[in-house]
Residue, then its C-alpha position, 0 to 999 in steps of 0.5 A: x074423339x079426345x075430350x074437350x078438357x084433354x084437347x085443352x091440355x094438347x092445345x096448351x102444351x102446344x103453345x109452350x113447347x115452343x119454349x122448350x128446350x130439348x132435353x137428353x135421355x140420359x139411360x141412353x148417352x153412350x149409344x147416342x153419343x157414339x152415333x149422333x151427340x154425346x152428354x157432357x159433365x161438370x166437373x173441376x180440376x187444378x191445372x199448372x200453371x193456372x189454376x181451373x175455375x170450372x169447366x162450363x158444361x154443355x149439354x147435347x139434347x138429340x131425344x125427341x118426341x112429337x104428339x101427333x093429334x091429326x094435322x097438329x104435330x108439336x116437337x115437345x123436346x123433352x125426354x117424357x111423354x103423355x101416355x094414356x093411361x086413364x086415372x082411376x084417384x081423381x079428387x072429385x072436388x077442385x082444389x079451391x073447393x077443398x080449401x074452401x076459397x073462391x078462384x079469385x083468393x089471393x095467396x094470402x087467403x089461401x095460405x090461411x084456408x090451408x093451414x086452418x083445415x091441415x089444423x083440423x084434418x092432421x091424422x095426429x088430431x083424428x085418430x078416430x077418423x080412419x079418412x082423416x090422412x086422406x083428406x089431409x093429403x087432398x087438402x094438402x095437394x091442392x095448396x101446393x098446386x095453387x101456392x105455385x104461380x105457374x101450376x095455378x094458372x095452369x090448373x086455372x086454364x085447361x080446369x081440374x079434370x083435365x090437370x088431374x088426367x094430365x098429372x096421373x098419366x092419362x086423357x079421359x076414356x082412354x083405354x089404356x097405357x102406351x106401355x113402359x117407357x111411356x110414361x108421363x113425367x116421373x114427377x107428375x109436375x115434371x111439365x112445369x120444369x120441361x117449360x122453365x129450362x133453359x136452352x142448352x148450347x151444343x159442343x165441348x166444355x168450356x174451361x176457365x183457368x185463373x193466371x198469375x201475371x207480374x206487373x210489367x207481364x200485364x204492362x207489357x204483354x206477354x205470351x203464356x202456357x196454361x195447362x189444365x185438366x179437361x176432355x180430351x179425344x180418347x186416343x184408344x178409339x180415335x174418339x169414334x167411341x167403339x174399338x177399330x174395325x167394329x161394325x155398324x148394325x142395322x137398330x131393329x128397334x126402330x129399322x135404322x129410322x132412330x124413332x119409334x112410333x106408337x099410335x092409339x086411336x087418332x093419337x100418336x107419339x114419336x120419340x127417340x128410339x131407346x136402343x140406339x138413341x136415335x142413331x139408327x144404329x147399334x154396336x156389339x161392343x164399346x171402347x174399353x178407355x172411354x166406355x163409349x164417351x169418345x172422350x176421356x179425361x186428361x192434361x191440355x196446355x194450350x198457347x196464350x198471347x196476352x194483350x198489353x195492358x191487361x189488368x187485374x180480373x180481366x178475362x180472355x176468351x180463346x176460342x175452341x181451346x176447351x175440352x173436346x166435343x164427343x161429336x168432334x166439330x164443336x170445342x169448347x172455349x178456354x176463358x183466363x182469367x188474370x190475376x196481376x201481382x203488385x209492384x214495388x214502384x208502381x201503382x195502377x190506377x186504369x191506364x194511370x201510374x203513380x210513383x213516389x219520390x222523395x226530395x231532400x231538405x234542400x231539393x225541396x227549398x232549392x229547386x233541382x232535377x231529380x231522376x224518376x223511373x217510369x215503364x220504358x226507364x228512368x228520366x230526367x224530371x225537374x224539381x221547382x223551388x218551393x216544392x212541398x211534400x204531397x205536390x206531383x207532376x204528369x209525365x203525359x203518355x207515360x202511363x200504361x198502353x189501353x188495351x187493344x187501343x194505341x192511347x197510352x195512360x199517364x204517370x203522376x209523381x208524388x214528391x216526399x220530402x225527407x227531414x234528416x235525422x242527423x246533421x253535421x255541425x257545419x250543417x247545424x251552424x248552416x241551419x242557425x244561421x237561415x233562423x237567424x236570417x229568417x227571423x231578421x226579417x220576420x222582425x223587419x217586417x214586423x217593424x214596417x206594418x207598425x210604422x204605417 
Protein backbone atom coordinates (compact mmCIF):
# COMPACT_ATOMS: atom_id res chain seq x y z
CA UNK A 1 0.00 0.00 0.00
CA UNK A 2 1.80 3.38 -0.94
CA UNK A 3 1.42 6.15 1.89
CA UNK A 4 -1.25 8.69 2.22
CA UNK A 5 1.35 11.66 1.52
CA UNK A 6 3.18 9.38 -1.62
CA UNK A 7 -0.58 8.90 -3.04
CA UNK A 8 -0.79 13.01 -2.93
CA UNK A 9 2.46 13.21 -5.08
CA UNK A 10 0.92 10.28 -7.59
CA UNK A 11 -2.46 12.28 -7.62
CA UNK A 12 -0.80 15.78 -8.24
CA UNK A 13 1.35 14.64 -10.90
CA UNK A 14 -1.53 13.32 -12.40
CA UNK A 15 -3.27 16.53 -12.89
CA UNK A 16 -0.15 18.15 -14.39
CA UNK A 17 0.96 15.54 -16.74
CA UNK A 18 -1.64 16.57 -18.87
CA UNK A 19 0.26 19.57 -19.60
CA UNK A 20 3.38 18.16 -20.15
CA UNK A 21 4.95 18.09 -23.14
CA UNK A 22 7.15 14.83 -24.23
CA UNK A 23 10.61 15.43 -23.81
CA UNK A 24 13.65 13.53 -25.56
CA UNK A 25 16.29 11.48 -24.26
CA UNK A 26 18.93 13.20 -25.72
CA UNK A 27 21.80 9.86 -24.78
CA UNK A 28 19.85 8.17 -27.14
CA UNK A 29 18.99 10.67 -30.36
CA UNK A 30 20.85 8.75 -32.92
CA UNK A 31 19.34 5.13 -32.53
CA UNK A 32 15.80 6.88 -32.33
CA UNK A 33 16.37 9.15 -34.91
CA UNK A 34 17.46 6.45 -37.23
CA UNK A 35 14.24 4.16 -36.36
CA UNK A 36 11.62 6.33 -35.14
CA UNK A 37 12.35 10.40 -34.73
CA UNK A 38 15.61 12.23 -34.81
CA UNK A 39 16.47 15.57 -32.63
CA UNK A 40 16.99 18.74 -34.15
CA UNK A 41 19.54 21.62 -33.56
CA UNK A 42 19.55 25.38 -33.53
CA UNK A 43 21.75 26.59 -35.40
CA UNK A 44 22.65 29.65 -37.92
CA UNK A 45 24.60 30.36 -41.16
CA UNK A 46 24.84 32.85 -43.92
CA UNK A 47 23.49 31.94 -47.30
CA UNK A 48 23.58 34.13 -50.77
CA UNK A 49 21.99 35.79 -51.86
CA UNK A 50 19.77 36.13 -48.54
CA UNK A 51 21.31 36.41 -45.54
CA UNK A 52 19.74 33.49 -42.81
CA UNK A 53 18.33 34.84 -39.76
CA UNK A 54 17.91 31.54 -37.85
CA UNK A 55 16.94 28.26 -38.37
CA UNK A 56 13.84 27.75 -35.88
CA UNK A 57 14.27 24.13 -34.22
CA UNK A 58 11.89 21.73 -33.55
CA UNK A 59 12.40 19.02 -31.45
CA UNK A 60 10.94 15.47 -31.68
CA UNK A 61 9.94 14.11 -28.03
CA UNK A 62 9.24 10.06 -28.61
CA UNK A 63 10.75 8.71 -24.92
CA UNK A 64 7.84 8.05 -22.49
CA UNK A 65 7.35 6.96 -19.50
CA UNK A 66 3.97 5.85 -17.55
CA UNK A 67 3.24 5.13 -13.48
CA UNK A 68 1.24 2.75 -13.23
CA UNK A 69 -0.36 2.52 -9.81
CA UNK A 70 -3.36 -0.08 -10.36
CA UNK A 71 -6.13 1.03 -12.52
CA UNK A 72 -4.27 4.61 -12.71
CA UNK A 73 -1.73 5.12 -15.62
CA UNK A 74 -0.56 9.03 -16.46
CA UNK A 75 1.91 9.26 -19.51
CA UNK A 76 4.49 11.63 -17.89
CA UNK A 77 6.37 12.49 -20.90
CA UNK A 78 9.40 13.29 -19.66
CA UNK A 79 12.69 11.64 -19.97
CA UNK A 80 12.94 10.85 -16.00
CA UNK A 81 11.07 9.15 -13.63
CA UNK A 82 10.03 8.41 -9.81
CA UNK A 83 12.19 5.90 -8.38
CA UNK A 84 11.78 4.60 -5.23
CA UNK A 85 14.79 4.90 -3.56
CA UNK A 86 13.81 5.94 0.13
CA UNK A 87 15.43 9.38 1.70
CA UNK A 88 17.52 8.81 4.51
CA UNK A 89 18.21 13.36 5.02
CA UNK A 90 14.66 14.41 5.39
CA UNK A 91 14.38 17.98 7.52
CA UNK A 92 12.68 16.81 10.61
CA UNK A 93 10.83 20.35 10.75
CA UNK A 94 8.81 22.21 7.70
CA UNK A 95 10.49 24.91 6.05
CA UNK A 96 7.98 27.47 7.40
CA UNK A 97 8.82 26.13 10.54
CA UNK A 98 12.76 26.56 9.87
CA UNK A 99 12.08 30.19 9.28
CA UNK A 100 9.81 30.54 11.87
CA UNK A 101 6.88 32.06 9.93
CA UNK A 102 3.46 30.87 10.09
CA UNK A 103 1.95 29.15 6.15
CA UNK A 104 0.04 32.28 5.55
CA UNK A 105 3.54 34.78 5.54
CA UNK A 106 3.69 37.01 2.45
CA UNK A 107 7.03 36.69 0.50
CA UNK A 108 7.97 39.89 2.13
CA UNK A 109 7.92 38.05 5.78
CA UNK A 110 9.50 35.34 4.71
CA UNK A 111 12.31 37.26 2.68
CA UNK A 112 12.90 38.88 5.86
CA UNK A 113 12.75 35.72 8.27
CA UNK A 114 15.63 34.26 5.88
CA UNK A 115 17.82 36.93 5.67
CA UNK A 116 17.66 37.35 9.77
CA UNK A 117 18.66 33.84 10.72
CA UNK A 118 21.19 33.37 7.49
CA UNK A 119 22.69 36.45 9.45
CA UNK A 120 22.88 34.40 12.38
CA UNK A 121 23.43 30.94 11.24
CA UNK A 122 26.29 31.87 8.53
CA UNK A 123 29.30 29.38 9.36
CA UNK A 124 31.76 32.52 8.98
CA UNK A 125 29.62 33.71 12.25
CA UNK A 126 29.51 30.22 14.27
CA UNK A 127 32.88 29.12 13.67
CA UNK A 128 32.53 27.54 17.17
CA UNK A 129 29.36 25.56 16.01
CA UNK A 130 30.47 22.47 14.30
CA UNK A 131 25.97 22.34 12.81
CA UNK A 132 26.11 25.73 12.26
CA UNK A 133 26.74 25.20 7.92
CA UNK A 134 24.19 22.70 8.36
CA UNK A 135 21.49 24.71 9.89
CA UNK A 136 22.29 27.54 7.59
CA UNK A 137 21.78 25.01 4.46
CA UNK A 138 18.50 23.96 5.91
CA UNK A 139 17.55 27.37 6.42
CA UNK A 140 18.77 28.26 3.21
CA UNK A 141 16.52 25.29 1.15
CA UNK A 142 13.59 25.99 2.72
CA UNK A 143 13.68 29.84 1.22
CA UNK A 144 14.41 29.03 -2.08
CA UNK A 145 11.60 26.40 -2.03
CA UNK A 146 9.06 28.81 -0.65
CA UNK A 147 10.50 32.08 -2.30
CA UNK A 148 9.43 30.09 -5.60
CA UNK A 149 5.44 30.63 -6.26
CA UNK A 150 4.93 27.30 -7.90
CA UNK A 151 7.59 25.09 -5.65
CA UNK A 152 5.42 26.59 -2.69
CA UNK A 153 2.12 25.55 -3.80
CA UNK A 154 3.21 22.64 -4.33
CA UNK A 155 5.03 22.00 -1.25
CA UNK A 156 1.69 23.45 0.40
CA UNK A 157 -0.51 20.96 -1.37
CA UNK A 158 0.83 17.03 -1.12
CA UNK A 159 3.02 18.76 2.61
CA UNK A 160 6.74 18.51 3.59
CA UNK A 161 7.22 14.64 4.09
CA UNK A 162 5.88 14.06 0.90
CA UNK A 163 7.94 16.82 -1.18
CA UNK A 164 10.87 15.83 0.79
CA UNK A 165 10.54 11.93 -0.55
CA UNK A 166 9.48 13.11 -4.00
CA UNK A 167 12.70 15.34 -4.12
CA UNK A 168 15.41 12.89 -3.00
CA UNK A 169 14.08 9.99 -4.88
CA UNK A 170 11.74 8.01 -3.12
CA UNK A 171 8.07 7.21 -1.51
CA UNK A 172 7.79 6.34 2.16
CA UNK A 173 8.68 2.54 3.19
CA UNK A 174 9.75 1.78 -0.13
CA UNK A 175 12.39 -0.58 0.02
CA UNK A 176 14.59 0.34 -2.47
CA UNK A 177 15.72 1.79 -5.91
CA UNK A 178 14.58 0.65 -9.55
CA UNK A 179 18.21 0.66 -10.53
CA UNK A 180 20.38 3.13 -12.59
CA UNK A 181 18.96 5.02 -15.04
CA UNK A 182 15.91 5.47 -12.79
CA UNK A 183 16.45 8.04 -11.23
CA UNK A 184 14.19 10.88 -10.59
CA UNK A 185 15.18 14.13 -11.74
CA UNK A 186 19.02 14.89 -12.07
CA UNK A 187 17.80 18.21 -10.28
CA UNK A 188 15.70 17.36 -7.60
CA UNK A 189 13.02 20.31 -9.03
CA UNK A 190 13.29 19.01 -12.29
CA UNK A 191 9.23 18.57 -12.03
CA UNK A 192 8.91 21.93 -11.86
CA UNK A 193 10.71 22.63 -15.40
CA UNK A 194 8.97 19.24 -16.99
CA UNK A 195 5.57 21.27 -16.10
CA UNK A 196 6.31 24.57 -17.50
CA UNK A 197 7.72 23.33 -20.91
CA UNK A 198 6.18 24.11 -23.50
CA UNK A 199 5.17 21.72 -26.52
CA UNK A 200 7.28 21.12 -29.31
CA UNK A 201 6.18 20.83 -32.81
CA UNK A 202 7.68 17.80 -34.83
CA UNK A 203 9.33 17.71 -38.37
CA UNK A 204 12.53 19.89 -40.13
CA UNK A 205 14.10 23.31 -39.32
CA UNK A 206 12.27 26.12 -39.91
CA UNK A 207 14.84 28.52 -42.07
CA UNK A 208 14.70 32.42 -42.19
CA UNK A 209 16.43 34.47 -44.57
CA UNK A 210 16.57 38.12 -44.73
CA UNK A 211 16.22 39.31 -49.33
CA UNK A 212 17.01 42.41 -50.64
CA UNK A 213 14.64 43.93 -53.12
CA UNK A 214 14.54 47.15 -55.22
CA UNK A 215 11.81 49.30 -55.28
CA UNK A 216 10.07 48.52 -58.36
CA UNK A 217 11.17 44.58 -57.65
CA UNK A 218 8.83 44.98 -54.57
CA UNK A 219 6.19 47.16 -56.83
CA UNK A 220 6.17 44.96 -59.31
CA UNK A 221 6.74 41.35 -57.99
CA UNK A 222 9.26 39.33 -58.98
CA UNK A 223 10.61 35.92 -58.86
CA UNK A 224 13.96 35.27 -56.70
CA UNK A 225 16.53 32.17 -55.70
CA UNK A 226 17.75 32.22 -52.17
CA UNK A 227 20.26 29.87 -51.29
CA UNK A 228 20.83 28.97 -47.51
CA UNK A 229 22.54 26.60 -45.28
CA UNK A 230 20.34 23.93 -43.49
CA UNK A 231 19.58 20.22 -43.22
CA UNK A 232 19.65 18.45 -46.05
CA UNK A 233 18.90 14.35 -46.49
CA UNK A 234 22.44 12.86 -46.33
CA UNK A 235 23.04 11.29 -49.59
CA UNK A 236 25.81 8.63 -48.42
CA UNK A 237 22.65 6.67 -46.64
CA UNK A 238 19.62 7.97 -48.49
CA UNK A 239 18.78 9.75 -45.32
CA UNK A 240 17.88 6.23 -43.60
CA UNK A 241 20.84 6.74 -41.10
CA UNK A 242 22.69 3.34 -41.60
CA UNK A 243 25.18 2.18 -44.78
CA UNK A 244 23.11 0.21 -47.47
CA UNK A 245 22.22 -3.16 -46.80
CA UNK A 246 22.66 -2.99 -43.20
CA UNK A 247 20.20 -5.09 -41.28
CA UNK A 248 17.63 -4.41 -38.61
CA UNK A 249 18.34 -6.80 -35.39
CA UNK A 250 15.70 -7.71 -33.16
CA UNK A 251 16.31 -4.92 -29.31
CA UNK A 252 17.11 -7.53 -26.61
CA UNK A 253 16.77 -4.99 -24.30
CA UNK A 254 13.16 -4.45 -24.37
CA UNK A 255 12.42 -7.84 -27.37
CA UNK A 256 11.38 -5.41 -30.01
CA UNK A 257 8.60 -3.78 -27.81
CA UNK A 258 10.73 -0.28 -27.80
CA UNK A 259 9.75 0.10 -23.68
CA UNK A 260 11.16 -1.52 -20.72
CA UNK A 261 9.25 -2.35 -17.53
CA UNK A 262 10.17 -2.44 -13.81
CA UNK A 263 7.65 -3.16 -11.18
CA UNK A 264 7.94 -2.85 -7.30
CA UNK A 265 5.35 -4.13 -5.35
CA UNK A 266 1.81 -2.58 -6.90
CA UNK A 267 4.18 0.26 -8.67
CA UNK A 268 5.01 0.19 -12.06
CA UNK A 269 6.76 2.22 -14.48
CA UNK A 270 7.27 2.25 -18.14
CA UNK A 271 9.78 3.96 -20.44
CA UNK A 272 11.49 4.07 -23.75
CA UNK A 273 13.93 1.58 -23.98
CA UNK A 274 17.50 3.19 -23.67
CA UNK A 275 19.02 0.72 -26.14
CA UNK A 276 17.22 1.51 -28.88
CA UNK A 277 15.30 4.25 -28.23
CA UNK A 278 12.13 2.99 -28.67
CA UNK A 279 12.53 1.74 -31.84
CA UNK A 280 12.60 -1.90 -31.30
CA UNK A 281 15.32 -2.22 -33.17
CA UNK A 282 19.12 -2.14 -33.38
CA UNK A 283 21.93 -1.59 -36.02
CA UNK A 284 25.67 -2.87 -35.80
CA UNK A 285 26.95 0.22 -37.53
CA UNK A 286 25.66 3.84 -38.51
CA UNK A 287 26.45 5.87 -41.57
CA UNK A 288 29.94 7.50 -41.57
CA UNK A 289 28.54 10.91 -43.24
CA UNK A 290 25.55 11.54 -40.77
CA UNK A 291 26.82 9.57 -37.88
CA UNK A 292 23.28 8.05 -37.63
CA UNK A 293 21.36 11.79 -38.03
CA UNK A 294 19.98 11.00 -41.56
CA UNK A 295 20.49 14.32 -42.03
CA UNK A 296 23.70 16.63 -42.80
CA UNK A 297 24.56 19.78 -43.20
CA UNK A 298 24.62 21.56 -46.68
CA UNK A 299 23.49 24.68 -49.24
CA UNK A 300 19.71 24.57 -50.29
CA UNK A 301 18.52 27.49 -52.99
CA UNK A 302 14.89 27.24 -53.31
CA UNK A 303 12.35 29.39 -56.04
CA UNK A 304 10.46 32.32 -54.50
CA UNK A 305 7.53 33.91 -56.22
CA UNK A 306 6.86 37.51 -54.50
CA UNK A 307 3.92 38.90 -54.62
CA UNK A 308 3.44 42.55 -56.04
CA UNK A 309 3.30 44.98 -53.46
CA UNK A 310 5.58 43.65 -50.87
CA UNK A 311 6.79 46.13 -48.90
CA UNK A 312 9.59 46.92 -46.21
CA UNK A 313 9.72 43.98 -43.36
CA UNK A 314 7.40 41.89 -44.56
CA UNK A 315 7.62 38.03 -44.59
CA UNK A 316 6.35 35.10 -46.50
CA UNK A 317 6.04 31.88 -45.56
CA UNK A 318 7.20 28.95 -48.15
CA UNK A 319 5.92 25.75 -47.05
CA UNK A 320 8.06 22.91 -46.47
CA UNK A 321 11.26 24.55 -48.15
CA UNK A 322 13.19 24.26 -44.67
CA UNK A 323 15.68 21.88 -43.77
CA UNK A 324 14.79 18.33 -43.78
CA UNK A 325 13.03 15.99 -41.53
CA UNK A 326 15.33 13.06 -40.32
CA UNK A 327 12.17 11.06 -40.25
CA UNK A 328 11.32 12.28 -44.04
CA UNK A 329 7.33 13.23 -44.09
CA UNK A 330 7.57 16.72 -42.18
CA UNK A 331 10.05 19.62 -43.85
CA UNK A 332 10.42 22.40 -42.43
CA UNK A 333 9.16 26.10 -43.69
CA UNK A 334 11.47 28.89 -45.04
CA UNK A 335 10.09 32.12 -44.09
CA UNK A 336 11.81 35.52 -46.18
CA UNK A 337 11.87 38.29 -44.91
CA UNK A 338 12.42 41.45 -47.30
CA UNK A 339 14.39 44.16 -47.13
CA UNK A 340 12.83 46.86 -49.93
CA UNK A 341 15.74 49.68 -50.91
CA UNK A 342 14.90 53.14 -51.65
CA UNK A 343 14.18 54.87 -54.74
CA UNK A 344 15.51 58.06 -56.14
CA UNK A 345 11.82 59.13 -57.58
CA UNK A 346 9.46 57.52 -55.38
CA UNK A 347 8.42 57.59 -51.91
CA UNK A 348 6.12 55.07 -50.23
CA UNK A 349 4.00 55.54 -47.86
CA UNK A 350 1.52 51.95 -47.63
CA UNK A 351 -0.13 51.62 -50.85
CA UNK A 352 0.52 55.55 -51.53
CA UNK A 353 3.37 57.13 -53.71
CA UNK A 354 4.91 60.69 -53.42
CA UNK A 355 6.74 62.53 -55.96
CA UNK A 356 8.33 65.81 -56.33
CA UNK A 357 8.20 68.28 -59.34
CA UNK A 358 9.51 71.13 -59.76
CA UNK A 359 7.74 74.13 -61.57
CA UNK A 360 9.44 77.56 -62.99
CA UNK A 361 8.77 81.11 -62.25
CA UNK A 362 6.56 81.18 -65.04
CA UNK A 363 4.84 77.69 -64.75
CA UNK A 364 3.98 78.53 -61.44
CA UNK A 365 2.31 82.07 -62.35
CA UNK A 366 1.04 80.98 -65.95
CA UNK A 367 -0.33 77.80 -65.49
CA UNK A 368 0.61 74.95 -67.79
CA UNK A 369 1.38 70.95 -68.23
CA UNK A 370 4.33 69.60 -67.13
CA UNK A 371 5.30 65.70 -67.26
CA UNK A 372 5.25 63.45 -63.96
CA UNK A 373 6.73 59.79 -64.11
CA UNK A 374 4.63 57.42 -62.06
CA UNK A 375 4.97 53.48 -61.75
CA UNK A 376 3.75 52.41 -65.36
CA UNK A 377 5.41 55.94 -67.30
CA UNK A 378 5.45 59.10 -67.59
CA UNK A 379 2.09 61.22 -67.98
CA UNK A 380 0.74 64.43 -68.75
CA UNK A 381 -0.46 66.57 -65.58
CA UNK A 382 -1.65 70.28 -65.67
CA UNK A 383 -0.04 72.84 -63.74
CA UNK A 384 -3.18 75.50 -62.79
CA UNK A 385 -2.03 79.32 -62.50
CA UNK A 386 -1.20 80.45 -59.38
CA UNK A 387 0.19 77.43 -58.14
CA UNK A 388 2.20 77.67 -55.01
CA UNK A 389 5.38 75.81 -53.99
CA UNK A 390 4.36 72.71 -51.28
CA UNK A 391 0.53 72.43 -53.59
CA UNK A 392 0.16 68.69 -54.85
CA UNK A 393 -2.30 66.98 -56.93
CA UNK A 394 -3.81 63.00 -56.80
CA UNK A 395 -3.29 60.75 -59.76
CA UNK A 396 -6.14 58.51 -58.43
CA UNK A 397 -5.16 54.48 -58.98
CA UNK A 398 -1.60 55.46 -59.71
CA UNK A 399 -0.10 54.28 -56.62
CA UNK A 400 1.30 50.98 -55.73
CA UNK A 401 -1.40 47.33 -56.27
CA UNK A 402 -2.15 46.11 -52.36
CA UNK A 403 -0.89 43.04 -51.80
CA UNK A 404 -3.03 40.06 -52.64
CA UNK A 405 -5.88 42.47 -53.57
CA UNK A 406 -6.91 44.05 -56.98
CA UNK A 407 -7.22 47.73 -55.14
CA UNK A 408 -4.26 49.99 -56.16
CA UNK A 409 -2.93 53.11 -54.14
CA UNK A 410 -2.70 56.60 -55.49
CA UNK A 411 0.17 59.13 -56.50
CA UNK A 412 0.53 62.60 -54.86
CA UNK A 413 2.67 65.02 -56.56
CA UNK A 414 4.40 67.68 -54.73
CA UNK A 415 4.95 71.22 -56.90
CA UNK A 416 8.53 72.87 -56.12
CA UNK A 417 8.97 76.02 -57.58
CA UNK A 418 12.38 77.31 -58.51
CA UNK A 419 13.65 80.69 -58.35
CA UNK A 420 16.29 81.28 -61.04
CA UNK A 421 19.78 82.54 -60.04
CA UNK A 422 20.65 84.22 -63.06
CA UNK A 423 18.40 86.05 -65.74
CA UNK A 424 19.30 87.68 -68.76
CA UNK A 425 18.62 91.59 -69.16
CA UNK A 426 15.90 91.14 -71.51
CA UNK A 427 14.43 89.06 -68.62
CA UNK A 428 15.25 91.58 -65.81
CA UNK A 429 13.79 94.69 -68.00
CA UNK A 430 10.63 91.79 -68.30
CA UNK A 431 10.71 91.65 -64.54
CA UNK A 432 10.98 95.46 -64.06
CA UNK A 433 8.41 95.97 -65.80
CA UNK A 434 5.46 93.30 -63.87
CA UNK A 435 7.23 95.80 -60.47
CA UNK A 436 6.31 98.60 -62.25
CA UNK A 437 2.82 97.38 -63.28
CA UNK A 438 2.33 95.62 -60.02
CA UNK A 439 2.82 98.48 -58.16
CA UNK A 440 0.65 100.96 -60.49
CA UNK A 441 -1.98 99.14 -59.39
CA UNK A 442 -1.06 98.63 -55.80
CA UNK A 443 -1.14 102.77 -55.97
CA UNK A 444 -4.63 102.39 -57.90
CA UNK A 445 -5.83 100.56 -55.18
CA UNK A 446 -4.61 102.59 -52.41
CA UNK A 447 -6.09 105.52 -53.90
CA UNK A 448 -9.92 103.88 -54.26
CA UNK A 449 -9.83 102.85 -50.46
CA UNK A 450 -9.29 106.61 -49.58
CA UNK A 451 -11.68 108.14 -51.85
CA UNK A 452 -14.48 106.01 -50.22
Amino acid sequence: MLPTNGAKVIRLLARRCLFSSRVQDFANQKLRGIAVGSYRRLNTGSCNPAKVLGDHASKSGHDRRWINFGAFSSNFGSARSIHGTGSSSMSAKDYYELLGVNKNATDGEIKKAYYALAKKLHPDMNKDDPEAEKKFQEVSKAYEILKDKEKRDLYDQVGHEAFEQNASGGFPNDGGGFGQGFSPFDNPFDIFNIFNRSKQDFGGQDVKVLLELSFMEAVQGCSKTVTFQTDMACNTCGGQGVPPGTKRERCKACDGSGMTTMRRGILSIQRTCQQCGGAGVTFSSLCKSCRGARVVRGQKSVKVNIDPGVDNSDTIKVARAGGADPEGDQPGDLYVVFKVREDPVFRREGSDIHVNSVLSVTQAILGGTIQVPTLTGDVVVKVRPGTQPGQKVVLRNKGIRARKSTRFGDQYVHFNVSIPANITPRQRELLEEFVKEEQGEDEKRTASGSSQ
